[in-house]
C-alpha positions as a printed Julia matrix, in Angstrom:
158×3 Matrix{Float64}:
  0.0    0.0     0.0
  1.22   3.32   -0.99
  2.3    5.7     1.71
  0.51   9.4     1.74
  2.8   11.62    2.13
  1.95  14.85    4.49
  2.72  18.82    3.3
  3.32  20.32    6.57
  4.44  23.98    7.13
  6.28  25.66    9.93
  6.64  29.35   10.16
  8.81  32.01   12.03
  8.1   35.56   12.21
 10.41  39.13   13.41
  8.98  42.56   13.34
 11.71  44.62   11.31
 11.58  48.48   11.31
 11.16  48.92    7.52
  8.05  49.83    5.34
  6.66  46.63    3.88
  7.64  47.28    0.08
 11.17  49.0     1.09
 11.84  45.41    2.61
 10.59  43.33   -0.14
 12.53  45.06   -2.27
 15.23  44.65   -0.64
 15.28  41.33    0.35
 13.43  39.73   -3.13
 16.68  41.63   -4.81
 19.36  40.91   -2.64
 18.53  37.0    -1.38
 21.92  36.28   -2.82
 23.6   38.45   -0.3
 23.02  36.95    2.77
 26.28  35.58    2.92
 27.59  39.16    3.29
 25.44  40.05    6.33
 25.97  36.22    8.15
 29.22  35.19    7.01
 29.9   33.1     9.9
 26.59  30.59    9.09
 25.88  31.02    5.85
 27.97  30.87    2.23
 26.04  31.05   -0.98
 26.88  30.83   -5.35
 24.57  31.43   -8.11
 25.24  28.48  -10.16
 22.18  29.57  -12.92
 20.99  33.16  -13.62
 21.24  36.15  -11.56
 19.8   34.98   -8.38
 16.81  36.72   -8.0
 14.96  35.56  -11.15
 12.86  32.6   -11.52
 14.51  29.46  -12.1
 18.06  30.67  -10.64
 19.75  28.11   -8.88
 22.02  28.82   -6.03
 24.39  26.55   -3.94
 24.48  27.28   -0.2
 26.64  26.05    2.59
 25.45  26.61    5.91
 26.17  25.99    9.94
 22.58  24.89   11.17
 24.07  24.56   14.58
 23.08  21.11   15.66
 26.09  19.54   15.28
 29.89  21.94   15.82
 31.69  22.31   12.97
 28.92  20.44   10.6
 28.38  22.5     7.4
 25.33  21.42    5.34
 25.13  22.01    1.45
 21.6   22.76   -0.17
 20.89  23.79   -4.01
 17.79  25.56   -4.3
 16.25  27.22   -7.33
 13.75  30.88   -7.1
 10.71  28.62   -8.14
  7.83  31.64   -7.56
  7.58  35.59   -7.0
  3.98  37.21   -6.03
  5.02  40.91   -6.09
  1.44  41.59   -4.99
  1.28  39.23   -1.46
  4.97  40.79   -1.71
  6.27  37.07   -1.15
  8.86  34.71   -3.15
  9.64  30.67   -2.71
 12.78  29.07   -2.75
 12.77  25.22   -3.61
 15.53  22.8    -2.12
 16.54  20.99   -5.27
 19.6   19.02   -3.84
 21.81  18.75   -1.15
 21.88  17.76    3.36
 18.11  18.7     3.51
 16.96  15.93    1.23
 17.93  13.34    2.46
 14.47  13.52    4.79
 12.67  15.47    3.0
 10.53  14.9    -0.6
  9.77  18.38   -0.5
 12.02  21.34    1.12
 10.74  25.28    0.33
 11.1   28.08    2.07
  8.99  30.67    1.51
  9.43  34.33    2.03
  6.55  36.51    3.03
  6.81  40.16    3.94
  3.82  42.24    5.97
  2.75  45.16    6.75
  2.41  46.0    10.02
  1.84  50.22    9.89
  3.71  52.45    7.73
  7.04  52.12    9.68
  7.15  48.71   10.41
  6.96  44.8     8.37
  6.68  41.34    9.63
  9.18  39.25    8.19
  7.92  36.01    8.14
  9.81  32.24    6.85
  7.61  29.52    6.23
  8.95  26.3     5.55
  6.88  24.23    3.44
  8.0   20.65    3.44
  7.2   16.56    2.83
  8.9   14.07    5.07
 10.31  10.74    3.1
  8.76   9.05    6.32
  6.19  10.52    8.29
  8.64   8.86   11.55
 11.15  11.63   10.46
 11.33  14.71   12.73
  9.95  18.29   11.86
 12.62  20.28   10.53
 12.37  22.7    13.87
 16.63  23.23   13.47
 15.89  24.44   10.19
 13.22  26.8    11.52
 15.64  27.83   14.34
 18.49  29.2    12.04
 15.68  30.77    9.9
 14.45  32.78   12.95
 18.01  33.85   13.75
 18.79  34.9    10.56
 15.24  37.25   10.69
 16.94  38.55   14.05
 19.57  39.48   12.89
 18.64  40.5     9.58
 16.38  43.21   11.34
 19.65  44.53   13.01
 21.33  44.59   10.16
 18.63  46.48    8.22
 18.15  49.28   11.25
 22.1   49.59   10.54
 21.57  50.42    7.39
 18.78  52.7     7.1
């Protein structure tokens, strides 16, 4: 008998002091740059395109923090931009996270909250290969610390 296999989303979310379409902007243009704001956790290439057009590829190697000294590798490609719900979806193609997971996306939603202020939020969207593999909640970890951080970063800069 065929297994079912489960979508299943987990989301984090950081208030940033930027207007909602000054951040989109920003971060729907510059993905690719991460690496320059958290250079200790987080390397990235474009392999295909520019990086912030659909169907760019990019290779990532990053320190999830579960294990010391354990980078993990991940290719993902820009699979869908909604200028509109100001949000864009990254698909895992390849790499560490796969090897649990059918399905691996994060998503990228930005919100308004005011003029003055956003809610970044990260879902990730996922499938399990077995439904007796854990949640990703490391993944969703580093995601939130990255959004901390990112809003520091972004206050820096404004």
């Amino acid at each position: 008998m065929a297994q079912l296999s489960r979508q299943h989303v987990l989301d984090v979310e950081n208030q940033i002091n930027c207007p909602a379409n000054k951040l989109f902007d920003f971060v729907k243009n510059n993905f690719t740059m991460l690496p320059q704001i958290f250079p200790s956790i987080l390397k990235g290439e474009v392999l295909e395109g520019d990086g912030k057009s659909l169907g760019s590829v990019t290779q990532w190697e990053y320190f999830l923090g579960v294990n010391p000294n354990e980078v993990l590798v991940v290719k993902d490609k820009l699979a869908e931009i909604d200028n509109k719900s100001m949000s864009f979806t990254r698909e895992a193609i390849a790499g560490d996270v796969m090897k649990n997971h059918k399905r691996f996306d994060l998503k990228v939603t930005i919100i308004p909250n005011g003029t003055e202020e956003s809610i970044l939020k990260m879902s990730i969207i996922f499938e399990k290969l077995n439904e007796d593999d854990p949640h990703p909640y490391p993944y969703l970890n580093f995601f939130g610390r990255m959004a901390a951080m990112f809003g520091s970063h972004l206050y820096k800069i404004n």
